[in-house]
C-alpha positions as CSV (number, residue, x, y, z in Angstrom):
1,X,-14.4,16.0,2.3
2,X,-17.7,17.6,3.8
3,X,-19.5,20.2,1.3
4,X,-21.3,23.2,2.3
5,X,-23.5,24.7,-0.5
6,X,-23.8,28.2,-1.3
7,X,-26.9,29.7,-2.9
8,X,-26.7,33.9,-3.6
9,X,-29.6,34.5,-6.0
10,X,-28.9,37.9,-8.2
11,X,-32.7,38.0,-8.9
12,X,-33.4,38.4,-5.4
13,X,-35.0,41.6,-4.0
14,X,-35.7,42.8,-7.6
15,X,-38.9,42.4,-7.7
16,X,-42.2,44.9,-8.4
17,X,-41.8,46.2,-4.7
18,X,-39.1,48.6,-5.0
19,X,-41.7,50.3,-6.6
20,X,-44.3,50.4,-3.9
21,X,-42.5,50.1,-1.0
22,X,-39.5,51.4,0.3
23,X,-37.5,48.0,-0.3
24,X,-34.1,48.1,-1.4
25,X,-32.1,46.6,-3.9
26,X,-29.2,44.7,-3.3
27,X,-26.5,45.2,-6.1
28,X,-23.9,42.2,-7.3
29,X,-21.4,43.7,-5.7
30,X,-23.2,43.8,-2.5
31,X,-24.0,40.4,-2.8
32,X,-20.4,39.7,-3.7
33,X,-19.5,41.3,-0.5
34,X,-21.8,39.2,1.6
35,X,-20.7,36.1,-0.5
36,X,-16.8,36.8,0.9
37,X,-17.8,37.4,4.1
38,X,-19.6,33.9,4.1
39,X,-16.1,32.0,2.1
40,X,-13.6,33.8,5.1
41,X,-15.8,31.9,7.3
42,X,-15.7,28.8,5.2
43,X,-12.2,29.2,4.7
44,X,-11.4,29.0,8.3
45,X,-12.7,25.0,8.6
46,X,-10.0,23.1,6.6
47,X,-11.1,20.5,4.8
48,X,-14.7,21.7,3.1
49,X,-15.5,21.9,-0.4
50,X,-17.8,24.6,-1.3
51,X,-20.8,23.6,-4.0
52,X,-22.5,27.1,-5.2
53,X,-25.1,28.2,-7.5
54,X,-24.0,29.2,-11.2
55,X,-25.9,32.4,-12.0
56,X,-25.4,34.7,-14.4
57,X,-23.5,37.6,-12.6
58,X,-20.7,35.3,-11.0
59,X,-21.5,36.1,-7.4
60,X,-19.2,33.9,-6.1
61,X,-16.9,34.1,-8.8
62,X,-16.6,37.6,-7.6
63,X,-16.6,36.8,-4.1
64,X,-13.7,34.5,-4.5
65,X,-11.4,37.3,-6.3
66,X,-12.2,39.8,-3.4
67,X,-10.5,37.5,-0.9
68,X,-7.8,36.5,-3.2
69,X,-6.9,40.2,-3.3
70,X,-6.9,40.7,0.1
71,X,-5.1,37.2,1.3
72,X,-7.8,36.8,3.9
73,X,-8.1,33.3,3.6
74,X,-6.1,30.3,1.9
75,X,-7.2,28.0,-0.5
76,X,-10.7,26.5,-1.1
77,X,-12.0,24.0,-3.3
78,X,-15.1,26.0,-4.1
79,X,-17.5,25.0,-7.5
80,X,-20.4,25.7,-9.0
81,X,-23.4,23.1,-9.2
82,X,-26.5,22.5,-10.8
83,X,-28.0,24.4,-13.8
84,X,-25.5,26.8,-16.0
85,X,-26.8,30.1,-15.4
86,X,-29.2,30.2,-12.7
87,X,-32.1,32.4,-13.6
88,X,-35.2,31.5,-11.4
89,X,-36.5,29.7,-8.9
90,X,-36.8,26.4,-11.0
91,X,-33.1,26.6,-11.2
92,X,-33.0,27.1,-7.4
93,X,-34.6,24.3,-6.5
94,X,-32.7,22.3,-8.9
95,X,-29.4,23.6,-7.5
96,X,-30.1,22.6,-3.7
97,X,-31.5,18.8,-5.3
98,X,-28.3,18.5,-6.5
99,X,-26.2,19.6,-3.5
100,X,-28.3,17.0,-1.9
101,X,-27.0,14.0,-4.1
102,X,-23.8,15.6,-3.9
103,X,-23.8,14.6,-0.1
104,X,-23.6,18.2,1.2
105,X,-24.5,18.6,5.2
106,X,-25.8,22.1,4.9
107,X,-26.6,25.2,2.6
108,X,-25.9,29.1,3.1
109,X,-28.5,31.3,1.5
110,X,-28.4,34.4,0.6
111,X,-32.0,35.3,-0.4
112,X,-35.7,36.3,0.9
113,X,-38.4,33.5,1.5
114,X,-39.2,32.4,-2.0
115,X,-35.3,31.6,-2.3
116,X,-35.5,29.6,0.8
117,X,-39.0,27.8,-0.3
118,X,-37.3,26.9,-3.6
119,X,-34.1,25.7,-1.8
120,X,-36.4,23.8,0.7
121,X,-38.8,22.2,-2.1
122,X,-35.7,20.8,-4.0
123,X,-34.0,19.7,-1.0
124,X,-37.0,19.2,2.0
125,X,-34.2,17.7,4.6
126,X,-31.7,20.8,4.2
127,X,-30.5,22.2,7.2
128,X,-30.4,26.2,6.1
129,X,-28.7,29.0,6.9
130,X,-30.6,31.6,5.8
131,X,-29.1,35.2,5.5
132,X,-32.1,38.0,4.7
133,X,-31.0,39.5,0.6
134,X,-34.6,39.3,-0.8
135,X,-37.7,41.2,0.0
136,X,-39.5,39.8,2.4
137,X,-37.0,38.3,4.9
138,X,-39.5,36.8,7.7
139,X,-38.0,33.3,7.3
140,X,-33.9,34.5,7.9
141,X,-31.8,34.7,10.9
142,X,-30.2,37.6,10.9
143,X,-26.4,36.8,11.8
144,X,-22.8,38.3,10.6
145,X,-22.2,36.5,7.2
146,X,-18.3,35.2,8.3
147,X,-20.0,33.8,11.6
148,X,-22.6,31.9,9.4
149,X,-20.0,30.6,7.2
150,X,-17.8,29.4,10.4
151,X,-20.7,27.7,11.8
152,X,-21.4,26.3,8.8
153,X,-17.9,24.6,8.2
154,X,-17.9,23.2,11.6
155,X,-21.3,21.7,11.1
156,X,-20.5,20.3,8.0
157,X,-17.0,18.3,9.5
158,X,-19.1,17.3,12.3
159,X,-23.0,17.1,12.1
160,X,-23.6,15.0,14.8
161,X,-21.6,16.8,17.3
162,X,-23.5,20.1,16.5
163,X,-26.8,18.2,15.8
164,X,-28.8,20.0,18.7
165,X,-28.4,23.3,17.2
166,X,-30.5,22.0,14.2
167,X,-33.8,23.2,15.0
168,X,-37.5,22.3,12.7
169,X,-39.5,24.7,11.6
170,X,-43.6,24.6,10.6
171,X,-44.2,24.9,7.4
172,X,-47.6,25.0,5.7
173,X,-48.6,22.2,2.6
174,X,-50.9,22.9,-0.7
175,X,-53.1,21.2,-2.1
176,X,-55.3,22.2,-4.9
177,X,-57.6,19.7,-6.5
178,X,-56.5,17.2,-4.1
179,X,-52.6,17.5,-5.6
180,X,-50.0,18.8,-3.9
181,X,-49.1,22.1,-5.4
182,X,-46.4,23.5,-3.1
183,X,-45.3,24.0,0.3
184,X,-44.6,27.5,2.2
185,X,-41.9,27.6,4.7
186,X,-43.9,31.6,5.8
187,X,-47.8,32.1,4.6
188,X,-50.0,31.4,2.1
189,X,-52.1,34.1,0.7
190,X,-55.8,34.4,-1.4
191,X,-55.7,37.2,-3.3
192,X,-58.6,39.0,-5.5
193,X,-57.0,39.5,-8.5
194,X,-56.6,36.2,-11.0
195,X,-53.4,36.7,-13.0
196,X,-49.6,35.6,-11.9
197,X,-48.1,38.4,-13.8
198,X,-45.5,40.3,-11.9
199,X,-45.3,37.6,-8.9
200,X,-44.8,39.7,-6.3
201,X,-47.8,40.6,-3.7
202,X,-47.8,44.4,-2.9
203,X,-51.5,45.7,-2.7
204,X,-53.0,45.1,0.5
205,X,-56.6,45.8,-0.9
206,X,-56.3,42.3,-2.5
207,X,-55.8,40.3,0.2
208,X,-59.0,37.9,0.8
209,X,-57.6,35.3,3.2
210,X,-54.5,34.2,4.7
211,X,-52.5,31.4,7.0
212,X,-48.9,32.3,8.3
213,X,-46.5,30.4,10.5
214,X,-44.0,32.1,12.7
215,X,-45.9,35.5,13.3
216,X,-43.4,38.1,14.4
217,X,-44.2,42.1,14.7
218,X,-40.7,43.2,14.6
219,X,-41.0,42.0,10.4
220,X,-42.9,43.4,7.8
221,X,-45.1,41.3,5.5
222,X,-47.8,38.9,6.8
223,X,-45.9,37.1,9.2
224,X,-45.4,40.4,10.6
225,X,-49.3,41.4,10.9
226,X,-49.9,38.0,12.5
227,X,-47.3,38.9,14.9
228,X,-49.2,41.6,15.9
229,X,-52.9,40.0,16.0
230,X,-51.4,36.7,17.4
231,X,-47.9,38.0,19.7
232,X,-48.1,34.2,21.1
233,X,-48.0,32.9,18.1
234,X,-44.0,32.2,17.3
235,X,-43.5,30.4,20.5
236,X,-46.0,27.8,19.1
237,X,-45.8,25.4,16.1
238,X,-49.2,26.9,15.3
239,X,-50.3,28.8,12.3
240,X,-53.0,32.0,12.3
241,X,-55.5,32.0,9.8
242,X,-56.3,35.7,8.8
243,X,-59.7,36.6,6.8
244,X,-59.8,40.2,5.5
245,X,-62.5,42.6,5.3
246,X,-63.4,45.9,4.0
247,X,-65.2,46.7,7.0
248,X,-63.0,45.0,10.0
249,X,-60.7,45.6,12.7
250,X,-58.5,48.1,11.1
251,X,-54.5,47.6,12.1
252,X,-52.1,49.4,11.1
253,X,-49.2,47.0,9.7
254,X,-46.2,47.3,7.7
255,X,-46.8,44.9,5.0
256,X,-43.6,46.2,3.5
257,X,-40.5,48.2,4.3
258,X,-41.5,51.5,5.0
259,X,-44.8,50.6,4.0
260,X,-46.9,51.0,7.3
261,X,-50.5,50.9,5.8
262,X,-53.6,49.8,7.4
263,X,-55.1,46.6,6.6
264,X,-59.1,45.6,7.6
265,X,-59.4,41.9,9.4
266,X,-62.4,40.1,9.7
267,X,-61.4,37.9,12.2
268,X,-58.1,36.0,13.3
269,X,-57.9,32.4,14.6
270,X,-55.1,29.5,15.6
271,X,-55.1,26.6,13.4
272,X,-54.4,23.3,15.4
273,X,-52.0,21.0,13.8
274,X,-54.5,18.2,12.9
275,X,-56.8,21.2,11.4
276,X,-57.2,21.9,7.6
277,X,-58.2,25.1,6.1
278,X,-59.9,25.7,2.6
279,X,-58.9,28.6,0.6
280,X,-61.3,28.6,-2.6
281,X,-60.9,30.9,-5.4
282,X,-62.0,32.7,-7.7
283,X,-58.6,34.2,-6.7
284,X,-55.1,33.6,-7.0
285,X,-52.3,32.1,-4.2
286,X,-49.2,33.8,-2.8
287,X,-46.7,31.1,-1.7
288,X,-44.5,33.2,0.9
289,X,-45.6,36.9,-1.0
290,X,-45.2,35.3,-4.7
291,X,-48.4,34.8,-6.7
292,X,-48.3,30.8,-8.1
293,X,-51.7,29.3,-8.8
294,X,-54.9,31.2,-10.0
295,X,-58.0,29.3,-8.9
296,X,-60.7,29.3,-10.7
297,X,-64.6,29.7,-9.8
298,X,-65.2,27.8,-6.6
299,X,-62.1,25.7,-7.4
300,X,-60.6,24.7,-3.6
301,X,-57.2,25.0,-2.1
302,X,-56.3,23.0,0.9
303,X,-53.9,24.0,3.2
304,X,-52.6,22.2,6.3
305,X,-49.7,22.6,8.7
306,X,-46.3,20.1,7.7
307,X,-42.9,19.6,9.0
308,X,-41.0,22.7,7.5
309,X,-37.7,23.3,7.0
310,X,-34.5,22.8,8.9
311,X,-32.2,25.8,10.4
312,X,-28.8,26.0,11.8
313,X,-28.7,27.7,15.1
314,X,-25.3,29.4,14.5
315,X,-24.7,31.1,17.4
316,X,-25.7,27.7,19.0
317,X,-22.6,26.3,16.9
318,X,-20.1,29.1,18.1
319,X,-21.1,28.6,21.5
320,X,-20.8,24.9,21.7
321,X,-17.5,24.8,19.5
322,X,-15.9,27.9,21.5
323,X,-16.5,26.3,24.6
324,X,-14.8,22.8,23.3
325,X,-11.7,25.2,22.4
326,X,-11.4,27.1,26.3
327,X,-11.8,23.1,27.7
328,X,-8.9,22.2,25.3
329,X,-6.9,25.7,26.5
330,X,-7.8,25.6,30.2
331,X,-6.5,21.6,29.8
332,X,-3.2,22.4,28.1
333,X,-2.4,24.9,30.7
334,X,-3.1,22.5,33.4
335,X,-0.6,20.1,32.1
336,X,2.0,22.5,31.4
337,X,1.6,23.8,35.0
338,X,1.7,21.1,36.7
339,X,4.7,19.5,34.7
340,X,8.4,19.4,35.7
């Protein structure tokens, strides 16, 4: 039977933020909520098992009673996998390694970018669906949670049939020392400050250098100010680097939601694919807005562009599969019409 995993992350969008910034914070029952939404999708494919993260709120424990009180969807073989009471982002990564021994086709998440980093690190040939429930979102597709759990099933019974709505993404490698630390499916930050601390990165003033994939304006965070200095730059599988200055180009960005602030750049470049960049410290980096590794001195960071992660178009999947159900329709009329 094919296996769709599902990874809702309580400790998601809880971070230092809501404090700074106007982000909100998405409760267990909201996530609950969104975690039905997704199994009535699911539900609606016969035949797939469901593998999930075991956190400690019961998400999809929770989920699962909601539609059994409502008889919205019949039975589904739905578990949970990988560590016993998922706590952090070790846990997530260990979660989507083991849905990909398990022989799952695809994972739902419901999470912000360091969810999906973790999910890609522990499984780097996932194809994702990502729904935005963290902070920074700049990485999600923002679809109705049943539709990505529909698309999802029918990917998972056939992948090949729906394989050209699996689409790569750039992602950007880490090395520091000449080991790989890490790979960032968004940006990776040098900030001033040299302590990890509360992870989260919410004081512009610290920023010191940066290189983002997948600029868009319409987002806040980096991504979203390299949308604005580089508008080209999604339509490319290019990357910006961004060096900050007390005295630059002053842009007013919103490095957070409902925090519209202005940030200084220096100056703003495309990084080639075959190009590497050098980040050196002292300082500390921000793997997709979480600080990870404090560099020391003139200690070096080397970052380069790398395959990312994989994403399931889902309206691609509707599209595709809706149009294989009106050929079946507009065939079955045919015959009946023209039969005795």
């Amino acid at each position: 039977m094919p296996i769709v995993g599902l990874i809702s992350h309580s400790g998601a969008a809880r971070d230092v933020r809501r404090l700074t910034s106007l982000a909100r914070t998405i409760d267990v029952h909201e996530r609950a909520n969104v975690a039905a939404r997704i199994l009535a999708g699911l539900a609606a494919t016969p035949d797939v098992c469901v593998r999930f993260l075991d956190e400690p709120t019961r998400i999809v424990e929770r989920a699962l009673r909601m539609l059994a009180a409502q008889a919205r969807a019949g039975p589904l073989d739905a578990r949970p996998l990988g560590p016993l009471g998922a706590r952090n982002a070790t846990d997530t990564r260990a979660c989507s390694a083991a849905l990909a021994l398990a022989g799952a086709e695809c994972v739902i998440t419901h999470g912000g970018d360091g969810t999906n980093r973790a999910v890609a690190s522990g499984w780097p040939d996932a194809v994702i669906v990502p729904l935005p429930g963290g902070t920074n979102n700049a990485f999600a597709t923002c679809v109705d949670p049943t539709a990505a759990g529909l698309a999802a099933g029918l990917y998972a019974t056939d992948p090949q049939r729906f394989a050209s709505h699996v689409r790569g993404t750039t992602g950007l490698s880490i090395a520091v020392d000449g080991v790989a630390a890490e790979t960032a499916i968004v940006d990776v930050a040098l900030v001033s400050d040299q302590w990890l601390g509360a992870r989260a990165l919410w004081d512009p003033s610290h920023l010191l250098e940066a290189v983002v994939v997948g600029g868009d304006p319409s987002i806040p965070g980096l991504a979203g100010l390299a949308g604005i200095l580089a508008p080209d730059v999604a339509d490319h599988p290019d990357a910006v680097h961004l060096r900050f200055a007390r005295q630059g180009r002053r842009i007013l960005a919103p490095l957070g939601p409902g925090q519209l602030v202005p940030v200084h750049i220096r100056d703003c470049r495309r990084v080639s694919r075959d190009e590497t960049i050098e980040l050196c410290g002292p300082g500390t980096l921000a793997f997709d807005g979480e600080r990870q590794v404090v560099l020391h001195d003139t200690q070096p960071a080397r970052i380069r562009l790398a395959a990312g992660a994989r994403v399931l178009d889902v309206a691609g999947v509707l599209r595709t599969h809706a149009r294989h159900e009106a050929a079946l329709t507009i065939g079955s009329r045919q015959t009946i019409q023209g039969g005795p």
